[in-house]
N, C-alpha and C positions, 0 to 999 in steps of 0.2 A: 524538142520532144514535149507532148502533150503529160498533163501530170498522171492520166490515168496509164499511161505506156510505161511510166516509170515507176508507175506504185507496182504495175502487172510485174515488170523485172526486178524489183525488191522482191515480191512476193515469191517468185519462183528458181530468183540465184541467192537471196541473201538470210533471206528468213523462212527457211523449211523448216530447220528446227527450231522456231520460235516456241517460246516456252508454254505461251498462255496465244493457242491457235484462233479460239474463238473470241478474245478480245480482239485479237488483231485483226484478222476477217471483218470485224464490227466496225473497227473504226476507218478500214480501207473502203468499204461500202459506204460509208457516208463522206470519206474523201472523192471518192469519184462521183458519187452525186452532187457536191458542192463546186469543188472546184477541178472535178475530170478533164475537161477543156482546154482547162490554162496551160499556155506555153510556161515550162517551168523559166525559162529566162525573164518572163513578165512579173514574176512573183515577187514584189516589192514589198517593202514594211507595210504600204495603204492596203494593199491587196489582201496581205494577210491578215491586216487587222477585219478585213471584212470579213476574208473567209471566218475568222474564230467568230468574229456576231452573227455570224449566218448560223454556226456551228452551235450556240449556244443556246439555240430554241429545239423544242423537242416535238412530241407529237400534241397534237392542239394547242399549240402555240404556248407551251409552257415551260419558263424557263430551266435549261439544265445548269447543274453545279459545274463555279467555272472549273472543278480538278476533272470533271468529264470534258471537257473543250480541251484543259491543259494535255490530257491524255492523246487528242484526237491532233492537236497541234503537233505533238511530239511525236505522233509516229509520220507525220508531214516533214518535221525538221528532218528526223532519221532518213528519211529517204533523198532528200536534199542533200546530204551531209554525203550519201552514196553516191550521189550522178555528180561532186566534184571528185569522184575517186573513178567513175568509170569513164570509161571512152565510145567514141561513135567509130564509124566503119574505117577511118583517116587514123583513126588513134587521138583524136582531139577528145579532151574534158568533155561530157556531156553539159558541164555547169562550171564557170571560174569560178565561183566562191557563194557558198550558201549566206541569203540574205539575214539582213537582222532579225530576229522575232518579233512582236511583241511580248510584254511579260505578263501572268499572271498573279494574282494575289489571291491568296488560298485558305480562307478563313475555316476555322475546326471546329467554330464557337455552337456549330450547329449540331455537334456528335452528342447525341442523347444515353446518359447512363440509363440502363433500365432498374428500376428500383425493387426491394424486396418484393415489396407488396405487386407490383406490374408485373413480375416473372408468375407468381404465383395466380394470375387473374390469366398471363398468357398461356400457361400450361392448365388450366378449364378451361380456356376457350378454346386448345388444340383438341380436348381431351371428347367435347360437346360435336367437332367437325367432324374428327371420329364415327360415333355414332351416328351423325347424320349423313357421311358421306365414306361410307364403307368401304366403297370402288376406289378412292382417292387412297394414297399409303402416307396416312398422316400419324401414323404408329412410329412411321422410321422418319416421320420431318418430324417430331415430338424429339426421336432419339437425336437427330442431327441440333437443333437447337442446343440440346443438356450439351453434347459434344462440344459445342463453339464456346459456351457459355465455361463449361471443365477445363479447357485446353487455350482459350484465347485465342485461337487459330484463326485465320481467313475461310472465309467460305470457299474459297477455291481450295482451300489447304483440305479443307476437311472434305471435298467432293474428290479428291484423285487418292482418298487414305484408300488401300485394300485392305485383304484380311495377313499379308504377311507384312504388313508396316508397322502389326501389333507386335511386340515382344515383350516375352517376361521374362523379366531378373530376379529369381530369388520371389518369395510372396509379393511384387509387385507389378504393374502390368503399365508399357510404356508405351506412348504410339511415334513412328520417327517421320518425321516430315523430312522427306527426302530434299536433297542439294535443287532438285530441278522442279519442285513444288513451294518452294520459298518465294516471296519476294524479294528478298534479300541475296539469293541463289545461295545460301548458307544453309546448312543439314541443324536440323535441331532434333531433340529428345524430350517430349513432354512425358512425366509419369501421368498415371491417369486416376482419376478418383473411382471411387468404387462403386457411385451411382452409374459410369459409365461402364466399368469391367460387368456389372451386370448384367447389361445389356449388349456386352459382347457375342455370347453364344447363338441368340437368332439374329443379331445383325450376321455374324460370320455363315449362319446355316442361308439365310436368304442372299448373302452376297455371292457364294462360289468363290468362280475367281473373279466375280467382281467387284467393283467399290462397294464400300459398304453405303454410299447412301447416293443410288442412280439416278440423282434427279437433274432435268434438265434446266438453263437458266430459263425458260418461256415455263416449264413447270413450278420450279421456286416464286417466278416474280407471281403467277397465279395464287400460288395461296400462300403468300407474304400479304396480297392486294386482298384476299378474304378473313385472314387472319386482322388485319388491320381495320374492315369493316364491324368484323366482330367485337374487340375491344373498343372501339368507340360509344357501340351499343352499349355497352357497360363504363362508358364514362372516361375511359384511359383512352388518351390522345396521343394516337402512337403515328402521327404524319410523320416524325421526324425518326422514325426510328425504324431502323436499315437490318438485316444481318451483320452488317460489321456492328452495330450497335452492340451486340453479343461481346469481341473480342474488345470494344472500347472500355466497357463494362465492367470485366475482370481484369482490364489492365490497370482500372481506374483505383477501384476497392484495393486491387492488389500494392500500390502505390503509397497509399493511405497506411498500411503494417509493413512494410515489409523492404528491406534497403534497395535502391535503386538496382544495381546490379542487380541483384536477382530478379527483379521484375522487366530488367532491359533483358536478362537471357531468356527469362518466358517470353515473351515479345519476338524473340529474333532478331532484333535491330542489330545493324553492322557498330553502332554505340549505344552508351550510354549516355547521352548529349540528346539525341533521337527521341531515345524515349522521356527525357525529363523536358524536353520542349513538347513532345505533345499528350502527354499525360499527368503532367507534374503540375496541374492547372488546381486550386484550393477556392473550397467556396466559404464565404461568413463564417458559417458552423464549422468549419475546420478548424479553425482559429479559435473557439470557445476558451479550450484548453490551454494554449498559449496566453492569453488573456488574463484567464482565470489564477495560471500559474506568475503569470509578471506581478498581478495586483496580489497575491499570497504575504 
């Protein structure tokens, strides 16, 4: 069986209710472009290491981060992992034994906190797109930003929130990330600040029943790519700095006051191990204190 036959029967017995549809779509399109061809029985450690370098260039030959490759590999092992579970027309394995991988190594050193002063230059230069591009709805990417930036949340978290995923408890207002909007597949409860409850009432009047912020990924990456044009103009070098930069952000600061636990339950992580390995990272000036306090 050719790999493209068996991603098409992944796709249509194993993963219908896959959670997050349009990664998955994403990465099966560039699997059958790469390696569609290959007899999954040829798919050897060499092979795959090709595949991943092959997978690791993007569009004009620019490299992608290897956790985008890692991603693309893993929905190749999964489906591998399937064809030694299914059978052909005789009832034989379609695969005896899924082969080795290669492994990744996944460096985070590149996650850019966004600083006081860079939030406050990004919301003038949302505020300036505004005005000049009125047809675009950069009133509700302004509000989707404060959101990611209040709540920590994933950008995919905060694009499937509706208007009934708000609830209020007593004078406060919470938003619940459902079980099957996690990455973690865990339900959580964030309360919300009051910059956001603001902004409730015409996100809710412009959503109906739908999300409250309907942007598409080909929409988002467009004016994330103008947004970034714009503060450069103004000196802020924001190459490195993602939508998830938003939840790294508030996980970071949040880290710096505030005991582990509770910044692992804002996070969502299935531990608190999780989150103290990838946010627990201290730079010179953290230290000042400690420092200052040992030589007292």
């Amino acid at each position: 069986m050719k790999v493209s036959d068996l991603l098409d029967r992944c796709e249509k017995e194993e993963w219908r209710g896959h959670r997050s549809l349009h990664t998955l779509r994403s990465n099966l399109r560039i699997l059958r472009k790469v390696c569609g061809d290959d007899e999954i029985a040829d798919l050897h450690y060499t092979r795959l290491k090709a595949i991943a370098d092959a997978m690791g260039t993007g569009r004009g030959g620019k490299a992608l981060a290897p956790a985008t490759v890692k991603r693309r590999m893993e929905t190749l092992s999964a489906s591998l992992l399937l064809a030694t579970k299914m059978t052909d027309a005789e009832g034989r394995p379609l695969l005896l034994a899924k082969p080795t991988f290669p492994s990744f190594v996944i460096q985070n050193i590149q996650d850019r906190v966004i600083q006081d002063d860079e939030a406050v230059a990004l919301f003038e230069v949302i505020a300036k797109r505004r005005e000049r591009e009125p047809h675009r709805d950069w009133r509700r990417f302004d509000a989707l930003i404060r959101f990611l930036l209040a709540t920590a949340c994933r950008r995919g978290e905060a694009l499937r929130v509706h208007p009934g995923h708000i609830d209020r408890r007593g004078d406060r207002h919470f938003v619940i990330f459902e079980r099957y909007t996690t990455k973690s597949t865990k339900p959580r409860i964030v309360p919300l600040t009051a910059e956001i409850v603001g902004l409730l009432p015409e996100l809710r009047m412009r959503a109906g029943n739908g999300p409250l912020f309907p942007f598409t990924p080909s929409q988002l990456w467009q004016m994330w790519k103008a947004i970034r044009t714009d503060m450069a103009a103004r000196g802020n070098d924001f190459s490195l700095v993602r939508y998830h930069s938003c939840r790294h952000t508030t996980l970071t600061k949040a880290m710096k006051r505030f005991p582990l636990a509770k910044v692992s339950k804002l996070a969502g992580h299935a531990s608190i191990q999780i989150t103290a390995d990838r946010y627990g990272h201290l730079t010179a000036d953290d230290l000042l204190d400690v420092v200052d306090a040992v030589a007292a």
